[in-house]
Structure formats: C-alpha cells, structure tokens
C-alpha positions as CSV (number, residue, x, y, z in Angstrom):
1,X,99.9,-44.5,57.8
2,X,97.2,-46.8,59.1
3,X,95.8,-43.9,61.5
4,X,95.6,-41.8,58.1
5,X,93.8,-44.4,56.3
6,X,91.2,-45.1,59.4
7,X,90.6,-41.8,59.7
8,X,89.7,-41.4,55.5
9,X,88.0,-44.4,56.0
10,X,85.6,-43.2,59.0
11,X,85.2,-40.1,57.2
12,X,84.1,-41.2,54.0
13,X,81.8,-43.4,55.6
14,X,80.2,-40.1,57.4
15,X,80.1,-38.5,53.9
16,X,77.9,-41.0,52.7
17,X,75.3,-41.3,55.7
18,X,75.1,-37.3,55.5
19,X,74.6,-37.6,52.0
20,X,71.9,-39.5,52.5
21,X,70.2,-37.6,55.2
22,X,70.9,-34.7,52.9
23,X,69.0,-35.9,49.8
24,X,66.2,-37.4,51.3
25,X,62.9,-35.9,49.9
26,X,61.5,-36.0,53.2
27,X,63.4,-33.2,54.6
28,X,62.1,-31.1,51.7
29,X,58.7,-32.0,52.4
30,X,56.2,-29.1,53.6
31,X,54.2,-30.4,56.6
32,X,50.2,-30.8,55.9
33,X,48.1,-27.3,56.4
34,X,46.2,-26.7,59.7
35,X,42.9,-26.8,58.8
36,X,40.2,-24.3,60.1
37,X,37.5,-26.0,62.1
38,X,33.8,-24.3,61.7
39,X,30.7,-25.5,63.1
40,X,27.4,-24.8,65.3
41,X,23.7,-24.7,64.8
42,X,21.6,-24.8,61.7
43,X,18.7,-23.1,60.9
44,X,16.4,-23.0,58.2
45,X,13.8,-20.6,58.9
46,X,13.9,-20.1,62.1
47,X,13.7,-24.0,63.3
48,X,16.3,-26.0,63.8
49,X,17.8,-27.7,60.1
50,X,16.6,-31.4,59.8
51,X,19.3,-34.2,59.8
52,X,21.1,-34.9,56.5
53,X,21.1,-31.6,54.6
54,X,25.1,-30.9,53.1
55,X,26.0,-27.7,54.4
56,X,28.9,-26.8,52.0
57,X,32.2,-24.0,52.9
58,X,32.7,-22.2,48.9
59,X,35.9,-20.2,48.6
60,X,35.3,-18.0,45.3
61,X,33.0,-20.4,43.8
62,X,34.8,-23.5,44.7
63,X,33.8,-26.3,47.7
64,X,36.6,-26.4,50.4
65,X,35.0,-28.5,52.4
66,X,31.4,-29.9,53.2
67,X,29.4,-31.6,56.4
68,X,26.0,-33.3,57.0
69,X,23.7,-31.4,59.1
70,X,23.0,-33.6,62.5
71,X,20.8,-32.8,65.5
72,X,20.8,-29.0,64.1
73,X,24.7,-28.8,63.8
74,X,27.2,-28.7,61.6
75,X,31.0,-29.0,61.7
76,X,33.5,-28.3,59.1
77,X,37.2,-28.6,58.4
78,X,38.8,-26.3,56.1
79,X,42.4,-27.5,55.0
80,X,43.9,-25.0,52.5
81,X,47.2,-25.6,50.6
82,X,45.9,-29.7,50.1
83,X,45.0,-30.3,46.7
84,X,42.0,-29.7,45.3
85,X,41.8,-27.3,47.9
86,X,42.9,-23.5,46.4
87,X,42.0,-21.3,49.8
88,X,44.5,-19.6,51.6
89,X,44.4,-17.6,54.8
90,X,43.0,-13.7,54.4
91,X,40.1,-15.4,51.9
92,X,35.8,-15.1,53.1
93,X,34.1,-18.4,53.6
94,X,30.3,-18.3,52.5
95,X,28.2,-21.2,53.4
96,X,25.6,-23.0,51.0
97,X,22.5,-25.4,51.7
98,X,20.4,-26.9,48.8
99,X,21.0,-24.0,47.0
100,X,20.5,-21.4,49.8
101,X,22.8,-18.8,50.9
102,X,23.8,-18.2,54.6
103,X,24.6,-14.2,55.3
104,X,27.1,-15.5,57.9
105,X,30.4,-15.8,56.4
106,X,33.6,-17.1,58.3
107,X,37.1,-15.4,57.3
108,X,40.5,-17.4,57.0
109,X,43.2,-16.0,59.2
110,X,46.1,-16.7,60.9
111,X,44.6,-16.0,64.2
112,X,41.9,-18.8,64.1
113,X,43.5,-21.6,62.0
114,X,43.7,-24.5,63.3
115,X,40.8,-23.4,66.6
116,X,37.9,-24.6,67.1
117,X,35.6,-21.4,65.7
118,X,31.6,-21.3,66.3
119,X,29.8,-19.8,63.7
120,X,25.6,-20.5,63.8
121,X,24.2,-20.5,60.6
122,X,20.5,-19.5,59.5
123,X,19.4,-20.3,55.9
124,X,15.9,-18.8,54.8
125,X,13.8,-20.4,52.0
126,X,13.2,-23.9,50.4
127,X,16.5,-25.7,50.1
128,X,16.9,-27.3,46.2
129,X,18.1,-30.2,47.9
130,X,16.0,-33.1,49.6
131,X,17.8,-34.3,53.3
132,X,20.5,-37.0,52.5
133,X,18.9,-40.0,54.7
134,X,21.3,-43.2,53.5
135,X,25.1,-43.4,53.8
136,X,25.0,-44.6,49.8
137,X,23.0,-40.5,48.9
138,X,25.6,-38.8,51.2
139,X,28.7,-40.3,49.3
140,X,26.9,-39.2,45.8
141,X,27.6,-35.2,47.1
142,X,31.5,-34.7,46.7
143,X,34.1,-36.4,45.6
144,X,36.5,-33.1,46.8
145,X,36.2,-33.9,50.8
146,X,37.6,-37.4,50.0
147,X,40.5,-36.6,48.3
148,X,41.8,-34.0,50.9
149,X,41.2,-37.0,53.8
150,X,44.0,-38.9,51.1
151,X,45.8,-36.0,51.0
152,X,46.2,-35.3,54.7
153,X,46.7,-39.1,55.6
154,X,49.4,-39.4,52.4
155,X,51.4,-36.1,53.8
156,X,51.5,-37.5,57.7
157,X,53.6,-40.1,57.0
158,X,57.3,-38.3,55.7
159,X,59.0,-40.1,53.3
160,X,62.5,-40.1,55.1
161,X,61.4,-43.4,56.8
162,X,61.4,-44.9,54.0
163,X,65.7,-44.4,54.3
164,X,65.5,-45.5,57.9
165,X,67.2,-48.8,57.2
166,X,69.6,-47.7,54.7
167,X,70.7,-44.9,57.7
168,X,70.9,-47.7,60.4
169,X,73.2,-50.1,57.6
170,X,75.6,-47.0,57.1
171,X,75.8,-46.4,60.9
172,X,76.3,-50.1,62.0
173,X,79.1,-50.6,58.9
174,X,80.6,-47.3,60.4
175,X,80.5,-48.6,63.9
176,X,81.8,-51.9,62.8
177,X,84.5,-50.9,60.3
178,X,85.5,-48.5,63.5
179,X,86.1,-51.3,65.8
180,X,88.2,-53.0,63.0
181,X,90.3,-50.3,62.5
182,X,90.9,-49.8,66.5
183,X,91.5,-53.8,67.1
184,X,94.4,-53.7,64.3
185,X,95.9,-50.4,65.0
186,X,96.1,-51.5,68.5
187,X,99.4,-52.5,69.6
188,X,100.2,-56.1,70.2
C-alpha cells in the first residue's frame, strides 16, 4: 500500500512539472526573423555619396529598414516578420535617397537571408534631402528602425525563463518527497 501511494505520489508530482513545461508560452514562441544584410558603395552622380545622407530599403511603398551613408557606404538590415515590418522573402527591395531612386534593386530569398549581400548603389540627380550632420537630425528620420531593434531584443529573450524557478521548486519537492518516501518504506 505504501509503494502504491509513493508511486501516485511521484507521479503526480511529474504531472505537474510537465504541465508546466507544457503550458509555458515560451515553447510557443516563434524565434525572431533572420534579417537580410545589404550594403556597399554610394554614389550620387558618379562620386562617391557624402556622409550623412539616409539611404532607405521600401518594400511596396513601405520603409523596412534605413542606414546613414558613411565614407561612401551603406549597410542595411532587413528583418521581415518583426512588426512594423510587412516583407517577406520572394518580395523586390528598391532603394531611396532624398527622394531619388536607385535602378539597383535587391530581392528577398531564402538563399541570401541572413548573408552578408553586396549591392553598390548609384543615385543620379539632386537628393530632396540635405546630409544629416548631428546625431539629434538623424534620430528625426524614422521612428520604424527603432521599434524593430525593441522587437528583436524583446523576442531574444524566451519567456520560459521566466518559469525557471517554479521548474527547479517542482523538481527539488520531487526529489525531496522521493527520499521521504524511500527512508520510510525502507525496512527497519
């Protein structure tokens, strides 16, 4: 009788530690989106672009990500699936400056997400936009890029550590209540 009642008693404790493992929104959770990384020169014509220009990446009319021109370059990250963000892999990426179209475009695939991809950019004409020269202007361009940094850093950390402690309770009362139930069904 008292092997019967250890045993329910070890088993409903295991119940109630996979119960918990079970229900834990963390193992629902979808891991963040590998972004697609873009960069290389800038040109605007024909010499390299000056410092401080926002190159943006538009998906059908909508910003999915941005950079600040430096020493002639650009760099990009592209992370579909995070929100604000409505790209998705298959889609064309044109590129923007002050107004100005590039005729380089970059497209999403599976093949080149999360790679480091080269694409060199020349812009022709007189940008709409003057350079961004002070850290205060370049915050004043988009609010989108800061909200997918949140995203991203938000998503990295899974929520099933937040049941971390509650697991290690259940297993060390298991553990103990196990010992118990040896020490008292041993013979004297």
């Amino acid at each position: 009788m008292r092997n019967l009642r250890s045993h329910l008693v070890m088993l409903s404790l295991f119940v109630v530690l996979v119960s918990l493992l079970v229900s834990s929104r963390g193992f629902a959770q979808t891991p963040p989106p590998i972004p697609w990384s873009v960069g290389g020169s800038v040109t605007l014509n024909g010499s390299p672009a000056a410092d401080g220009y926002n190159v943006t990446a538009v998906d059908n009319g909508a910003v999915v990500g941005y950079s600040l021109t430096s020493g002639g370059n650009y760099s990009i990250s592209i992370a579909c699936g995070t929100p604000g963000i409505t790209c998705s892999s298959g889609d064309t990426i044109s590129f923007q400056m002050g107004g100005l179209t590039a005729s380089q475009t970059f497209a999403l695939s599976s093949s080149n997400e999360g790679l480091p991809n080269t694409l060199n950019l020349a812009f022709t004409g007189t940008p709409a936009q003057a350079q961004q020269t002070t850290q205060a202007s370049v915050t004043q361009v988009t609010t989108t890029p800061v909200s997918v940094v949140t995203a991203v850093t938000s998503v990295s950390t899974p929520e099933y550590t937040n049941y971390l402690p509650v697991i290690l309770a259940v297993v060390l009362i298991t553990l103990g209540a196990m010992t118990t139930l040896r020490r008292k069904n041993k013979p004297a």
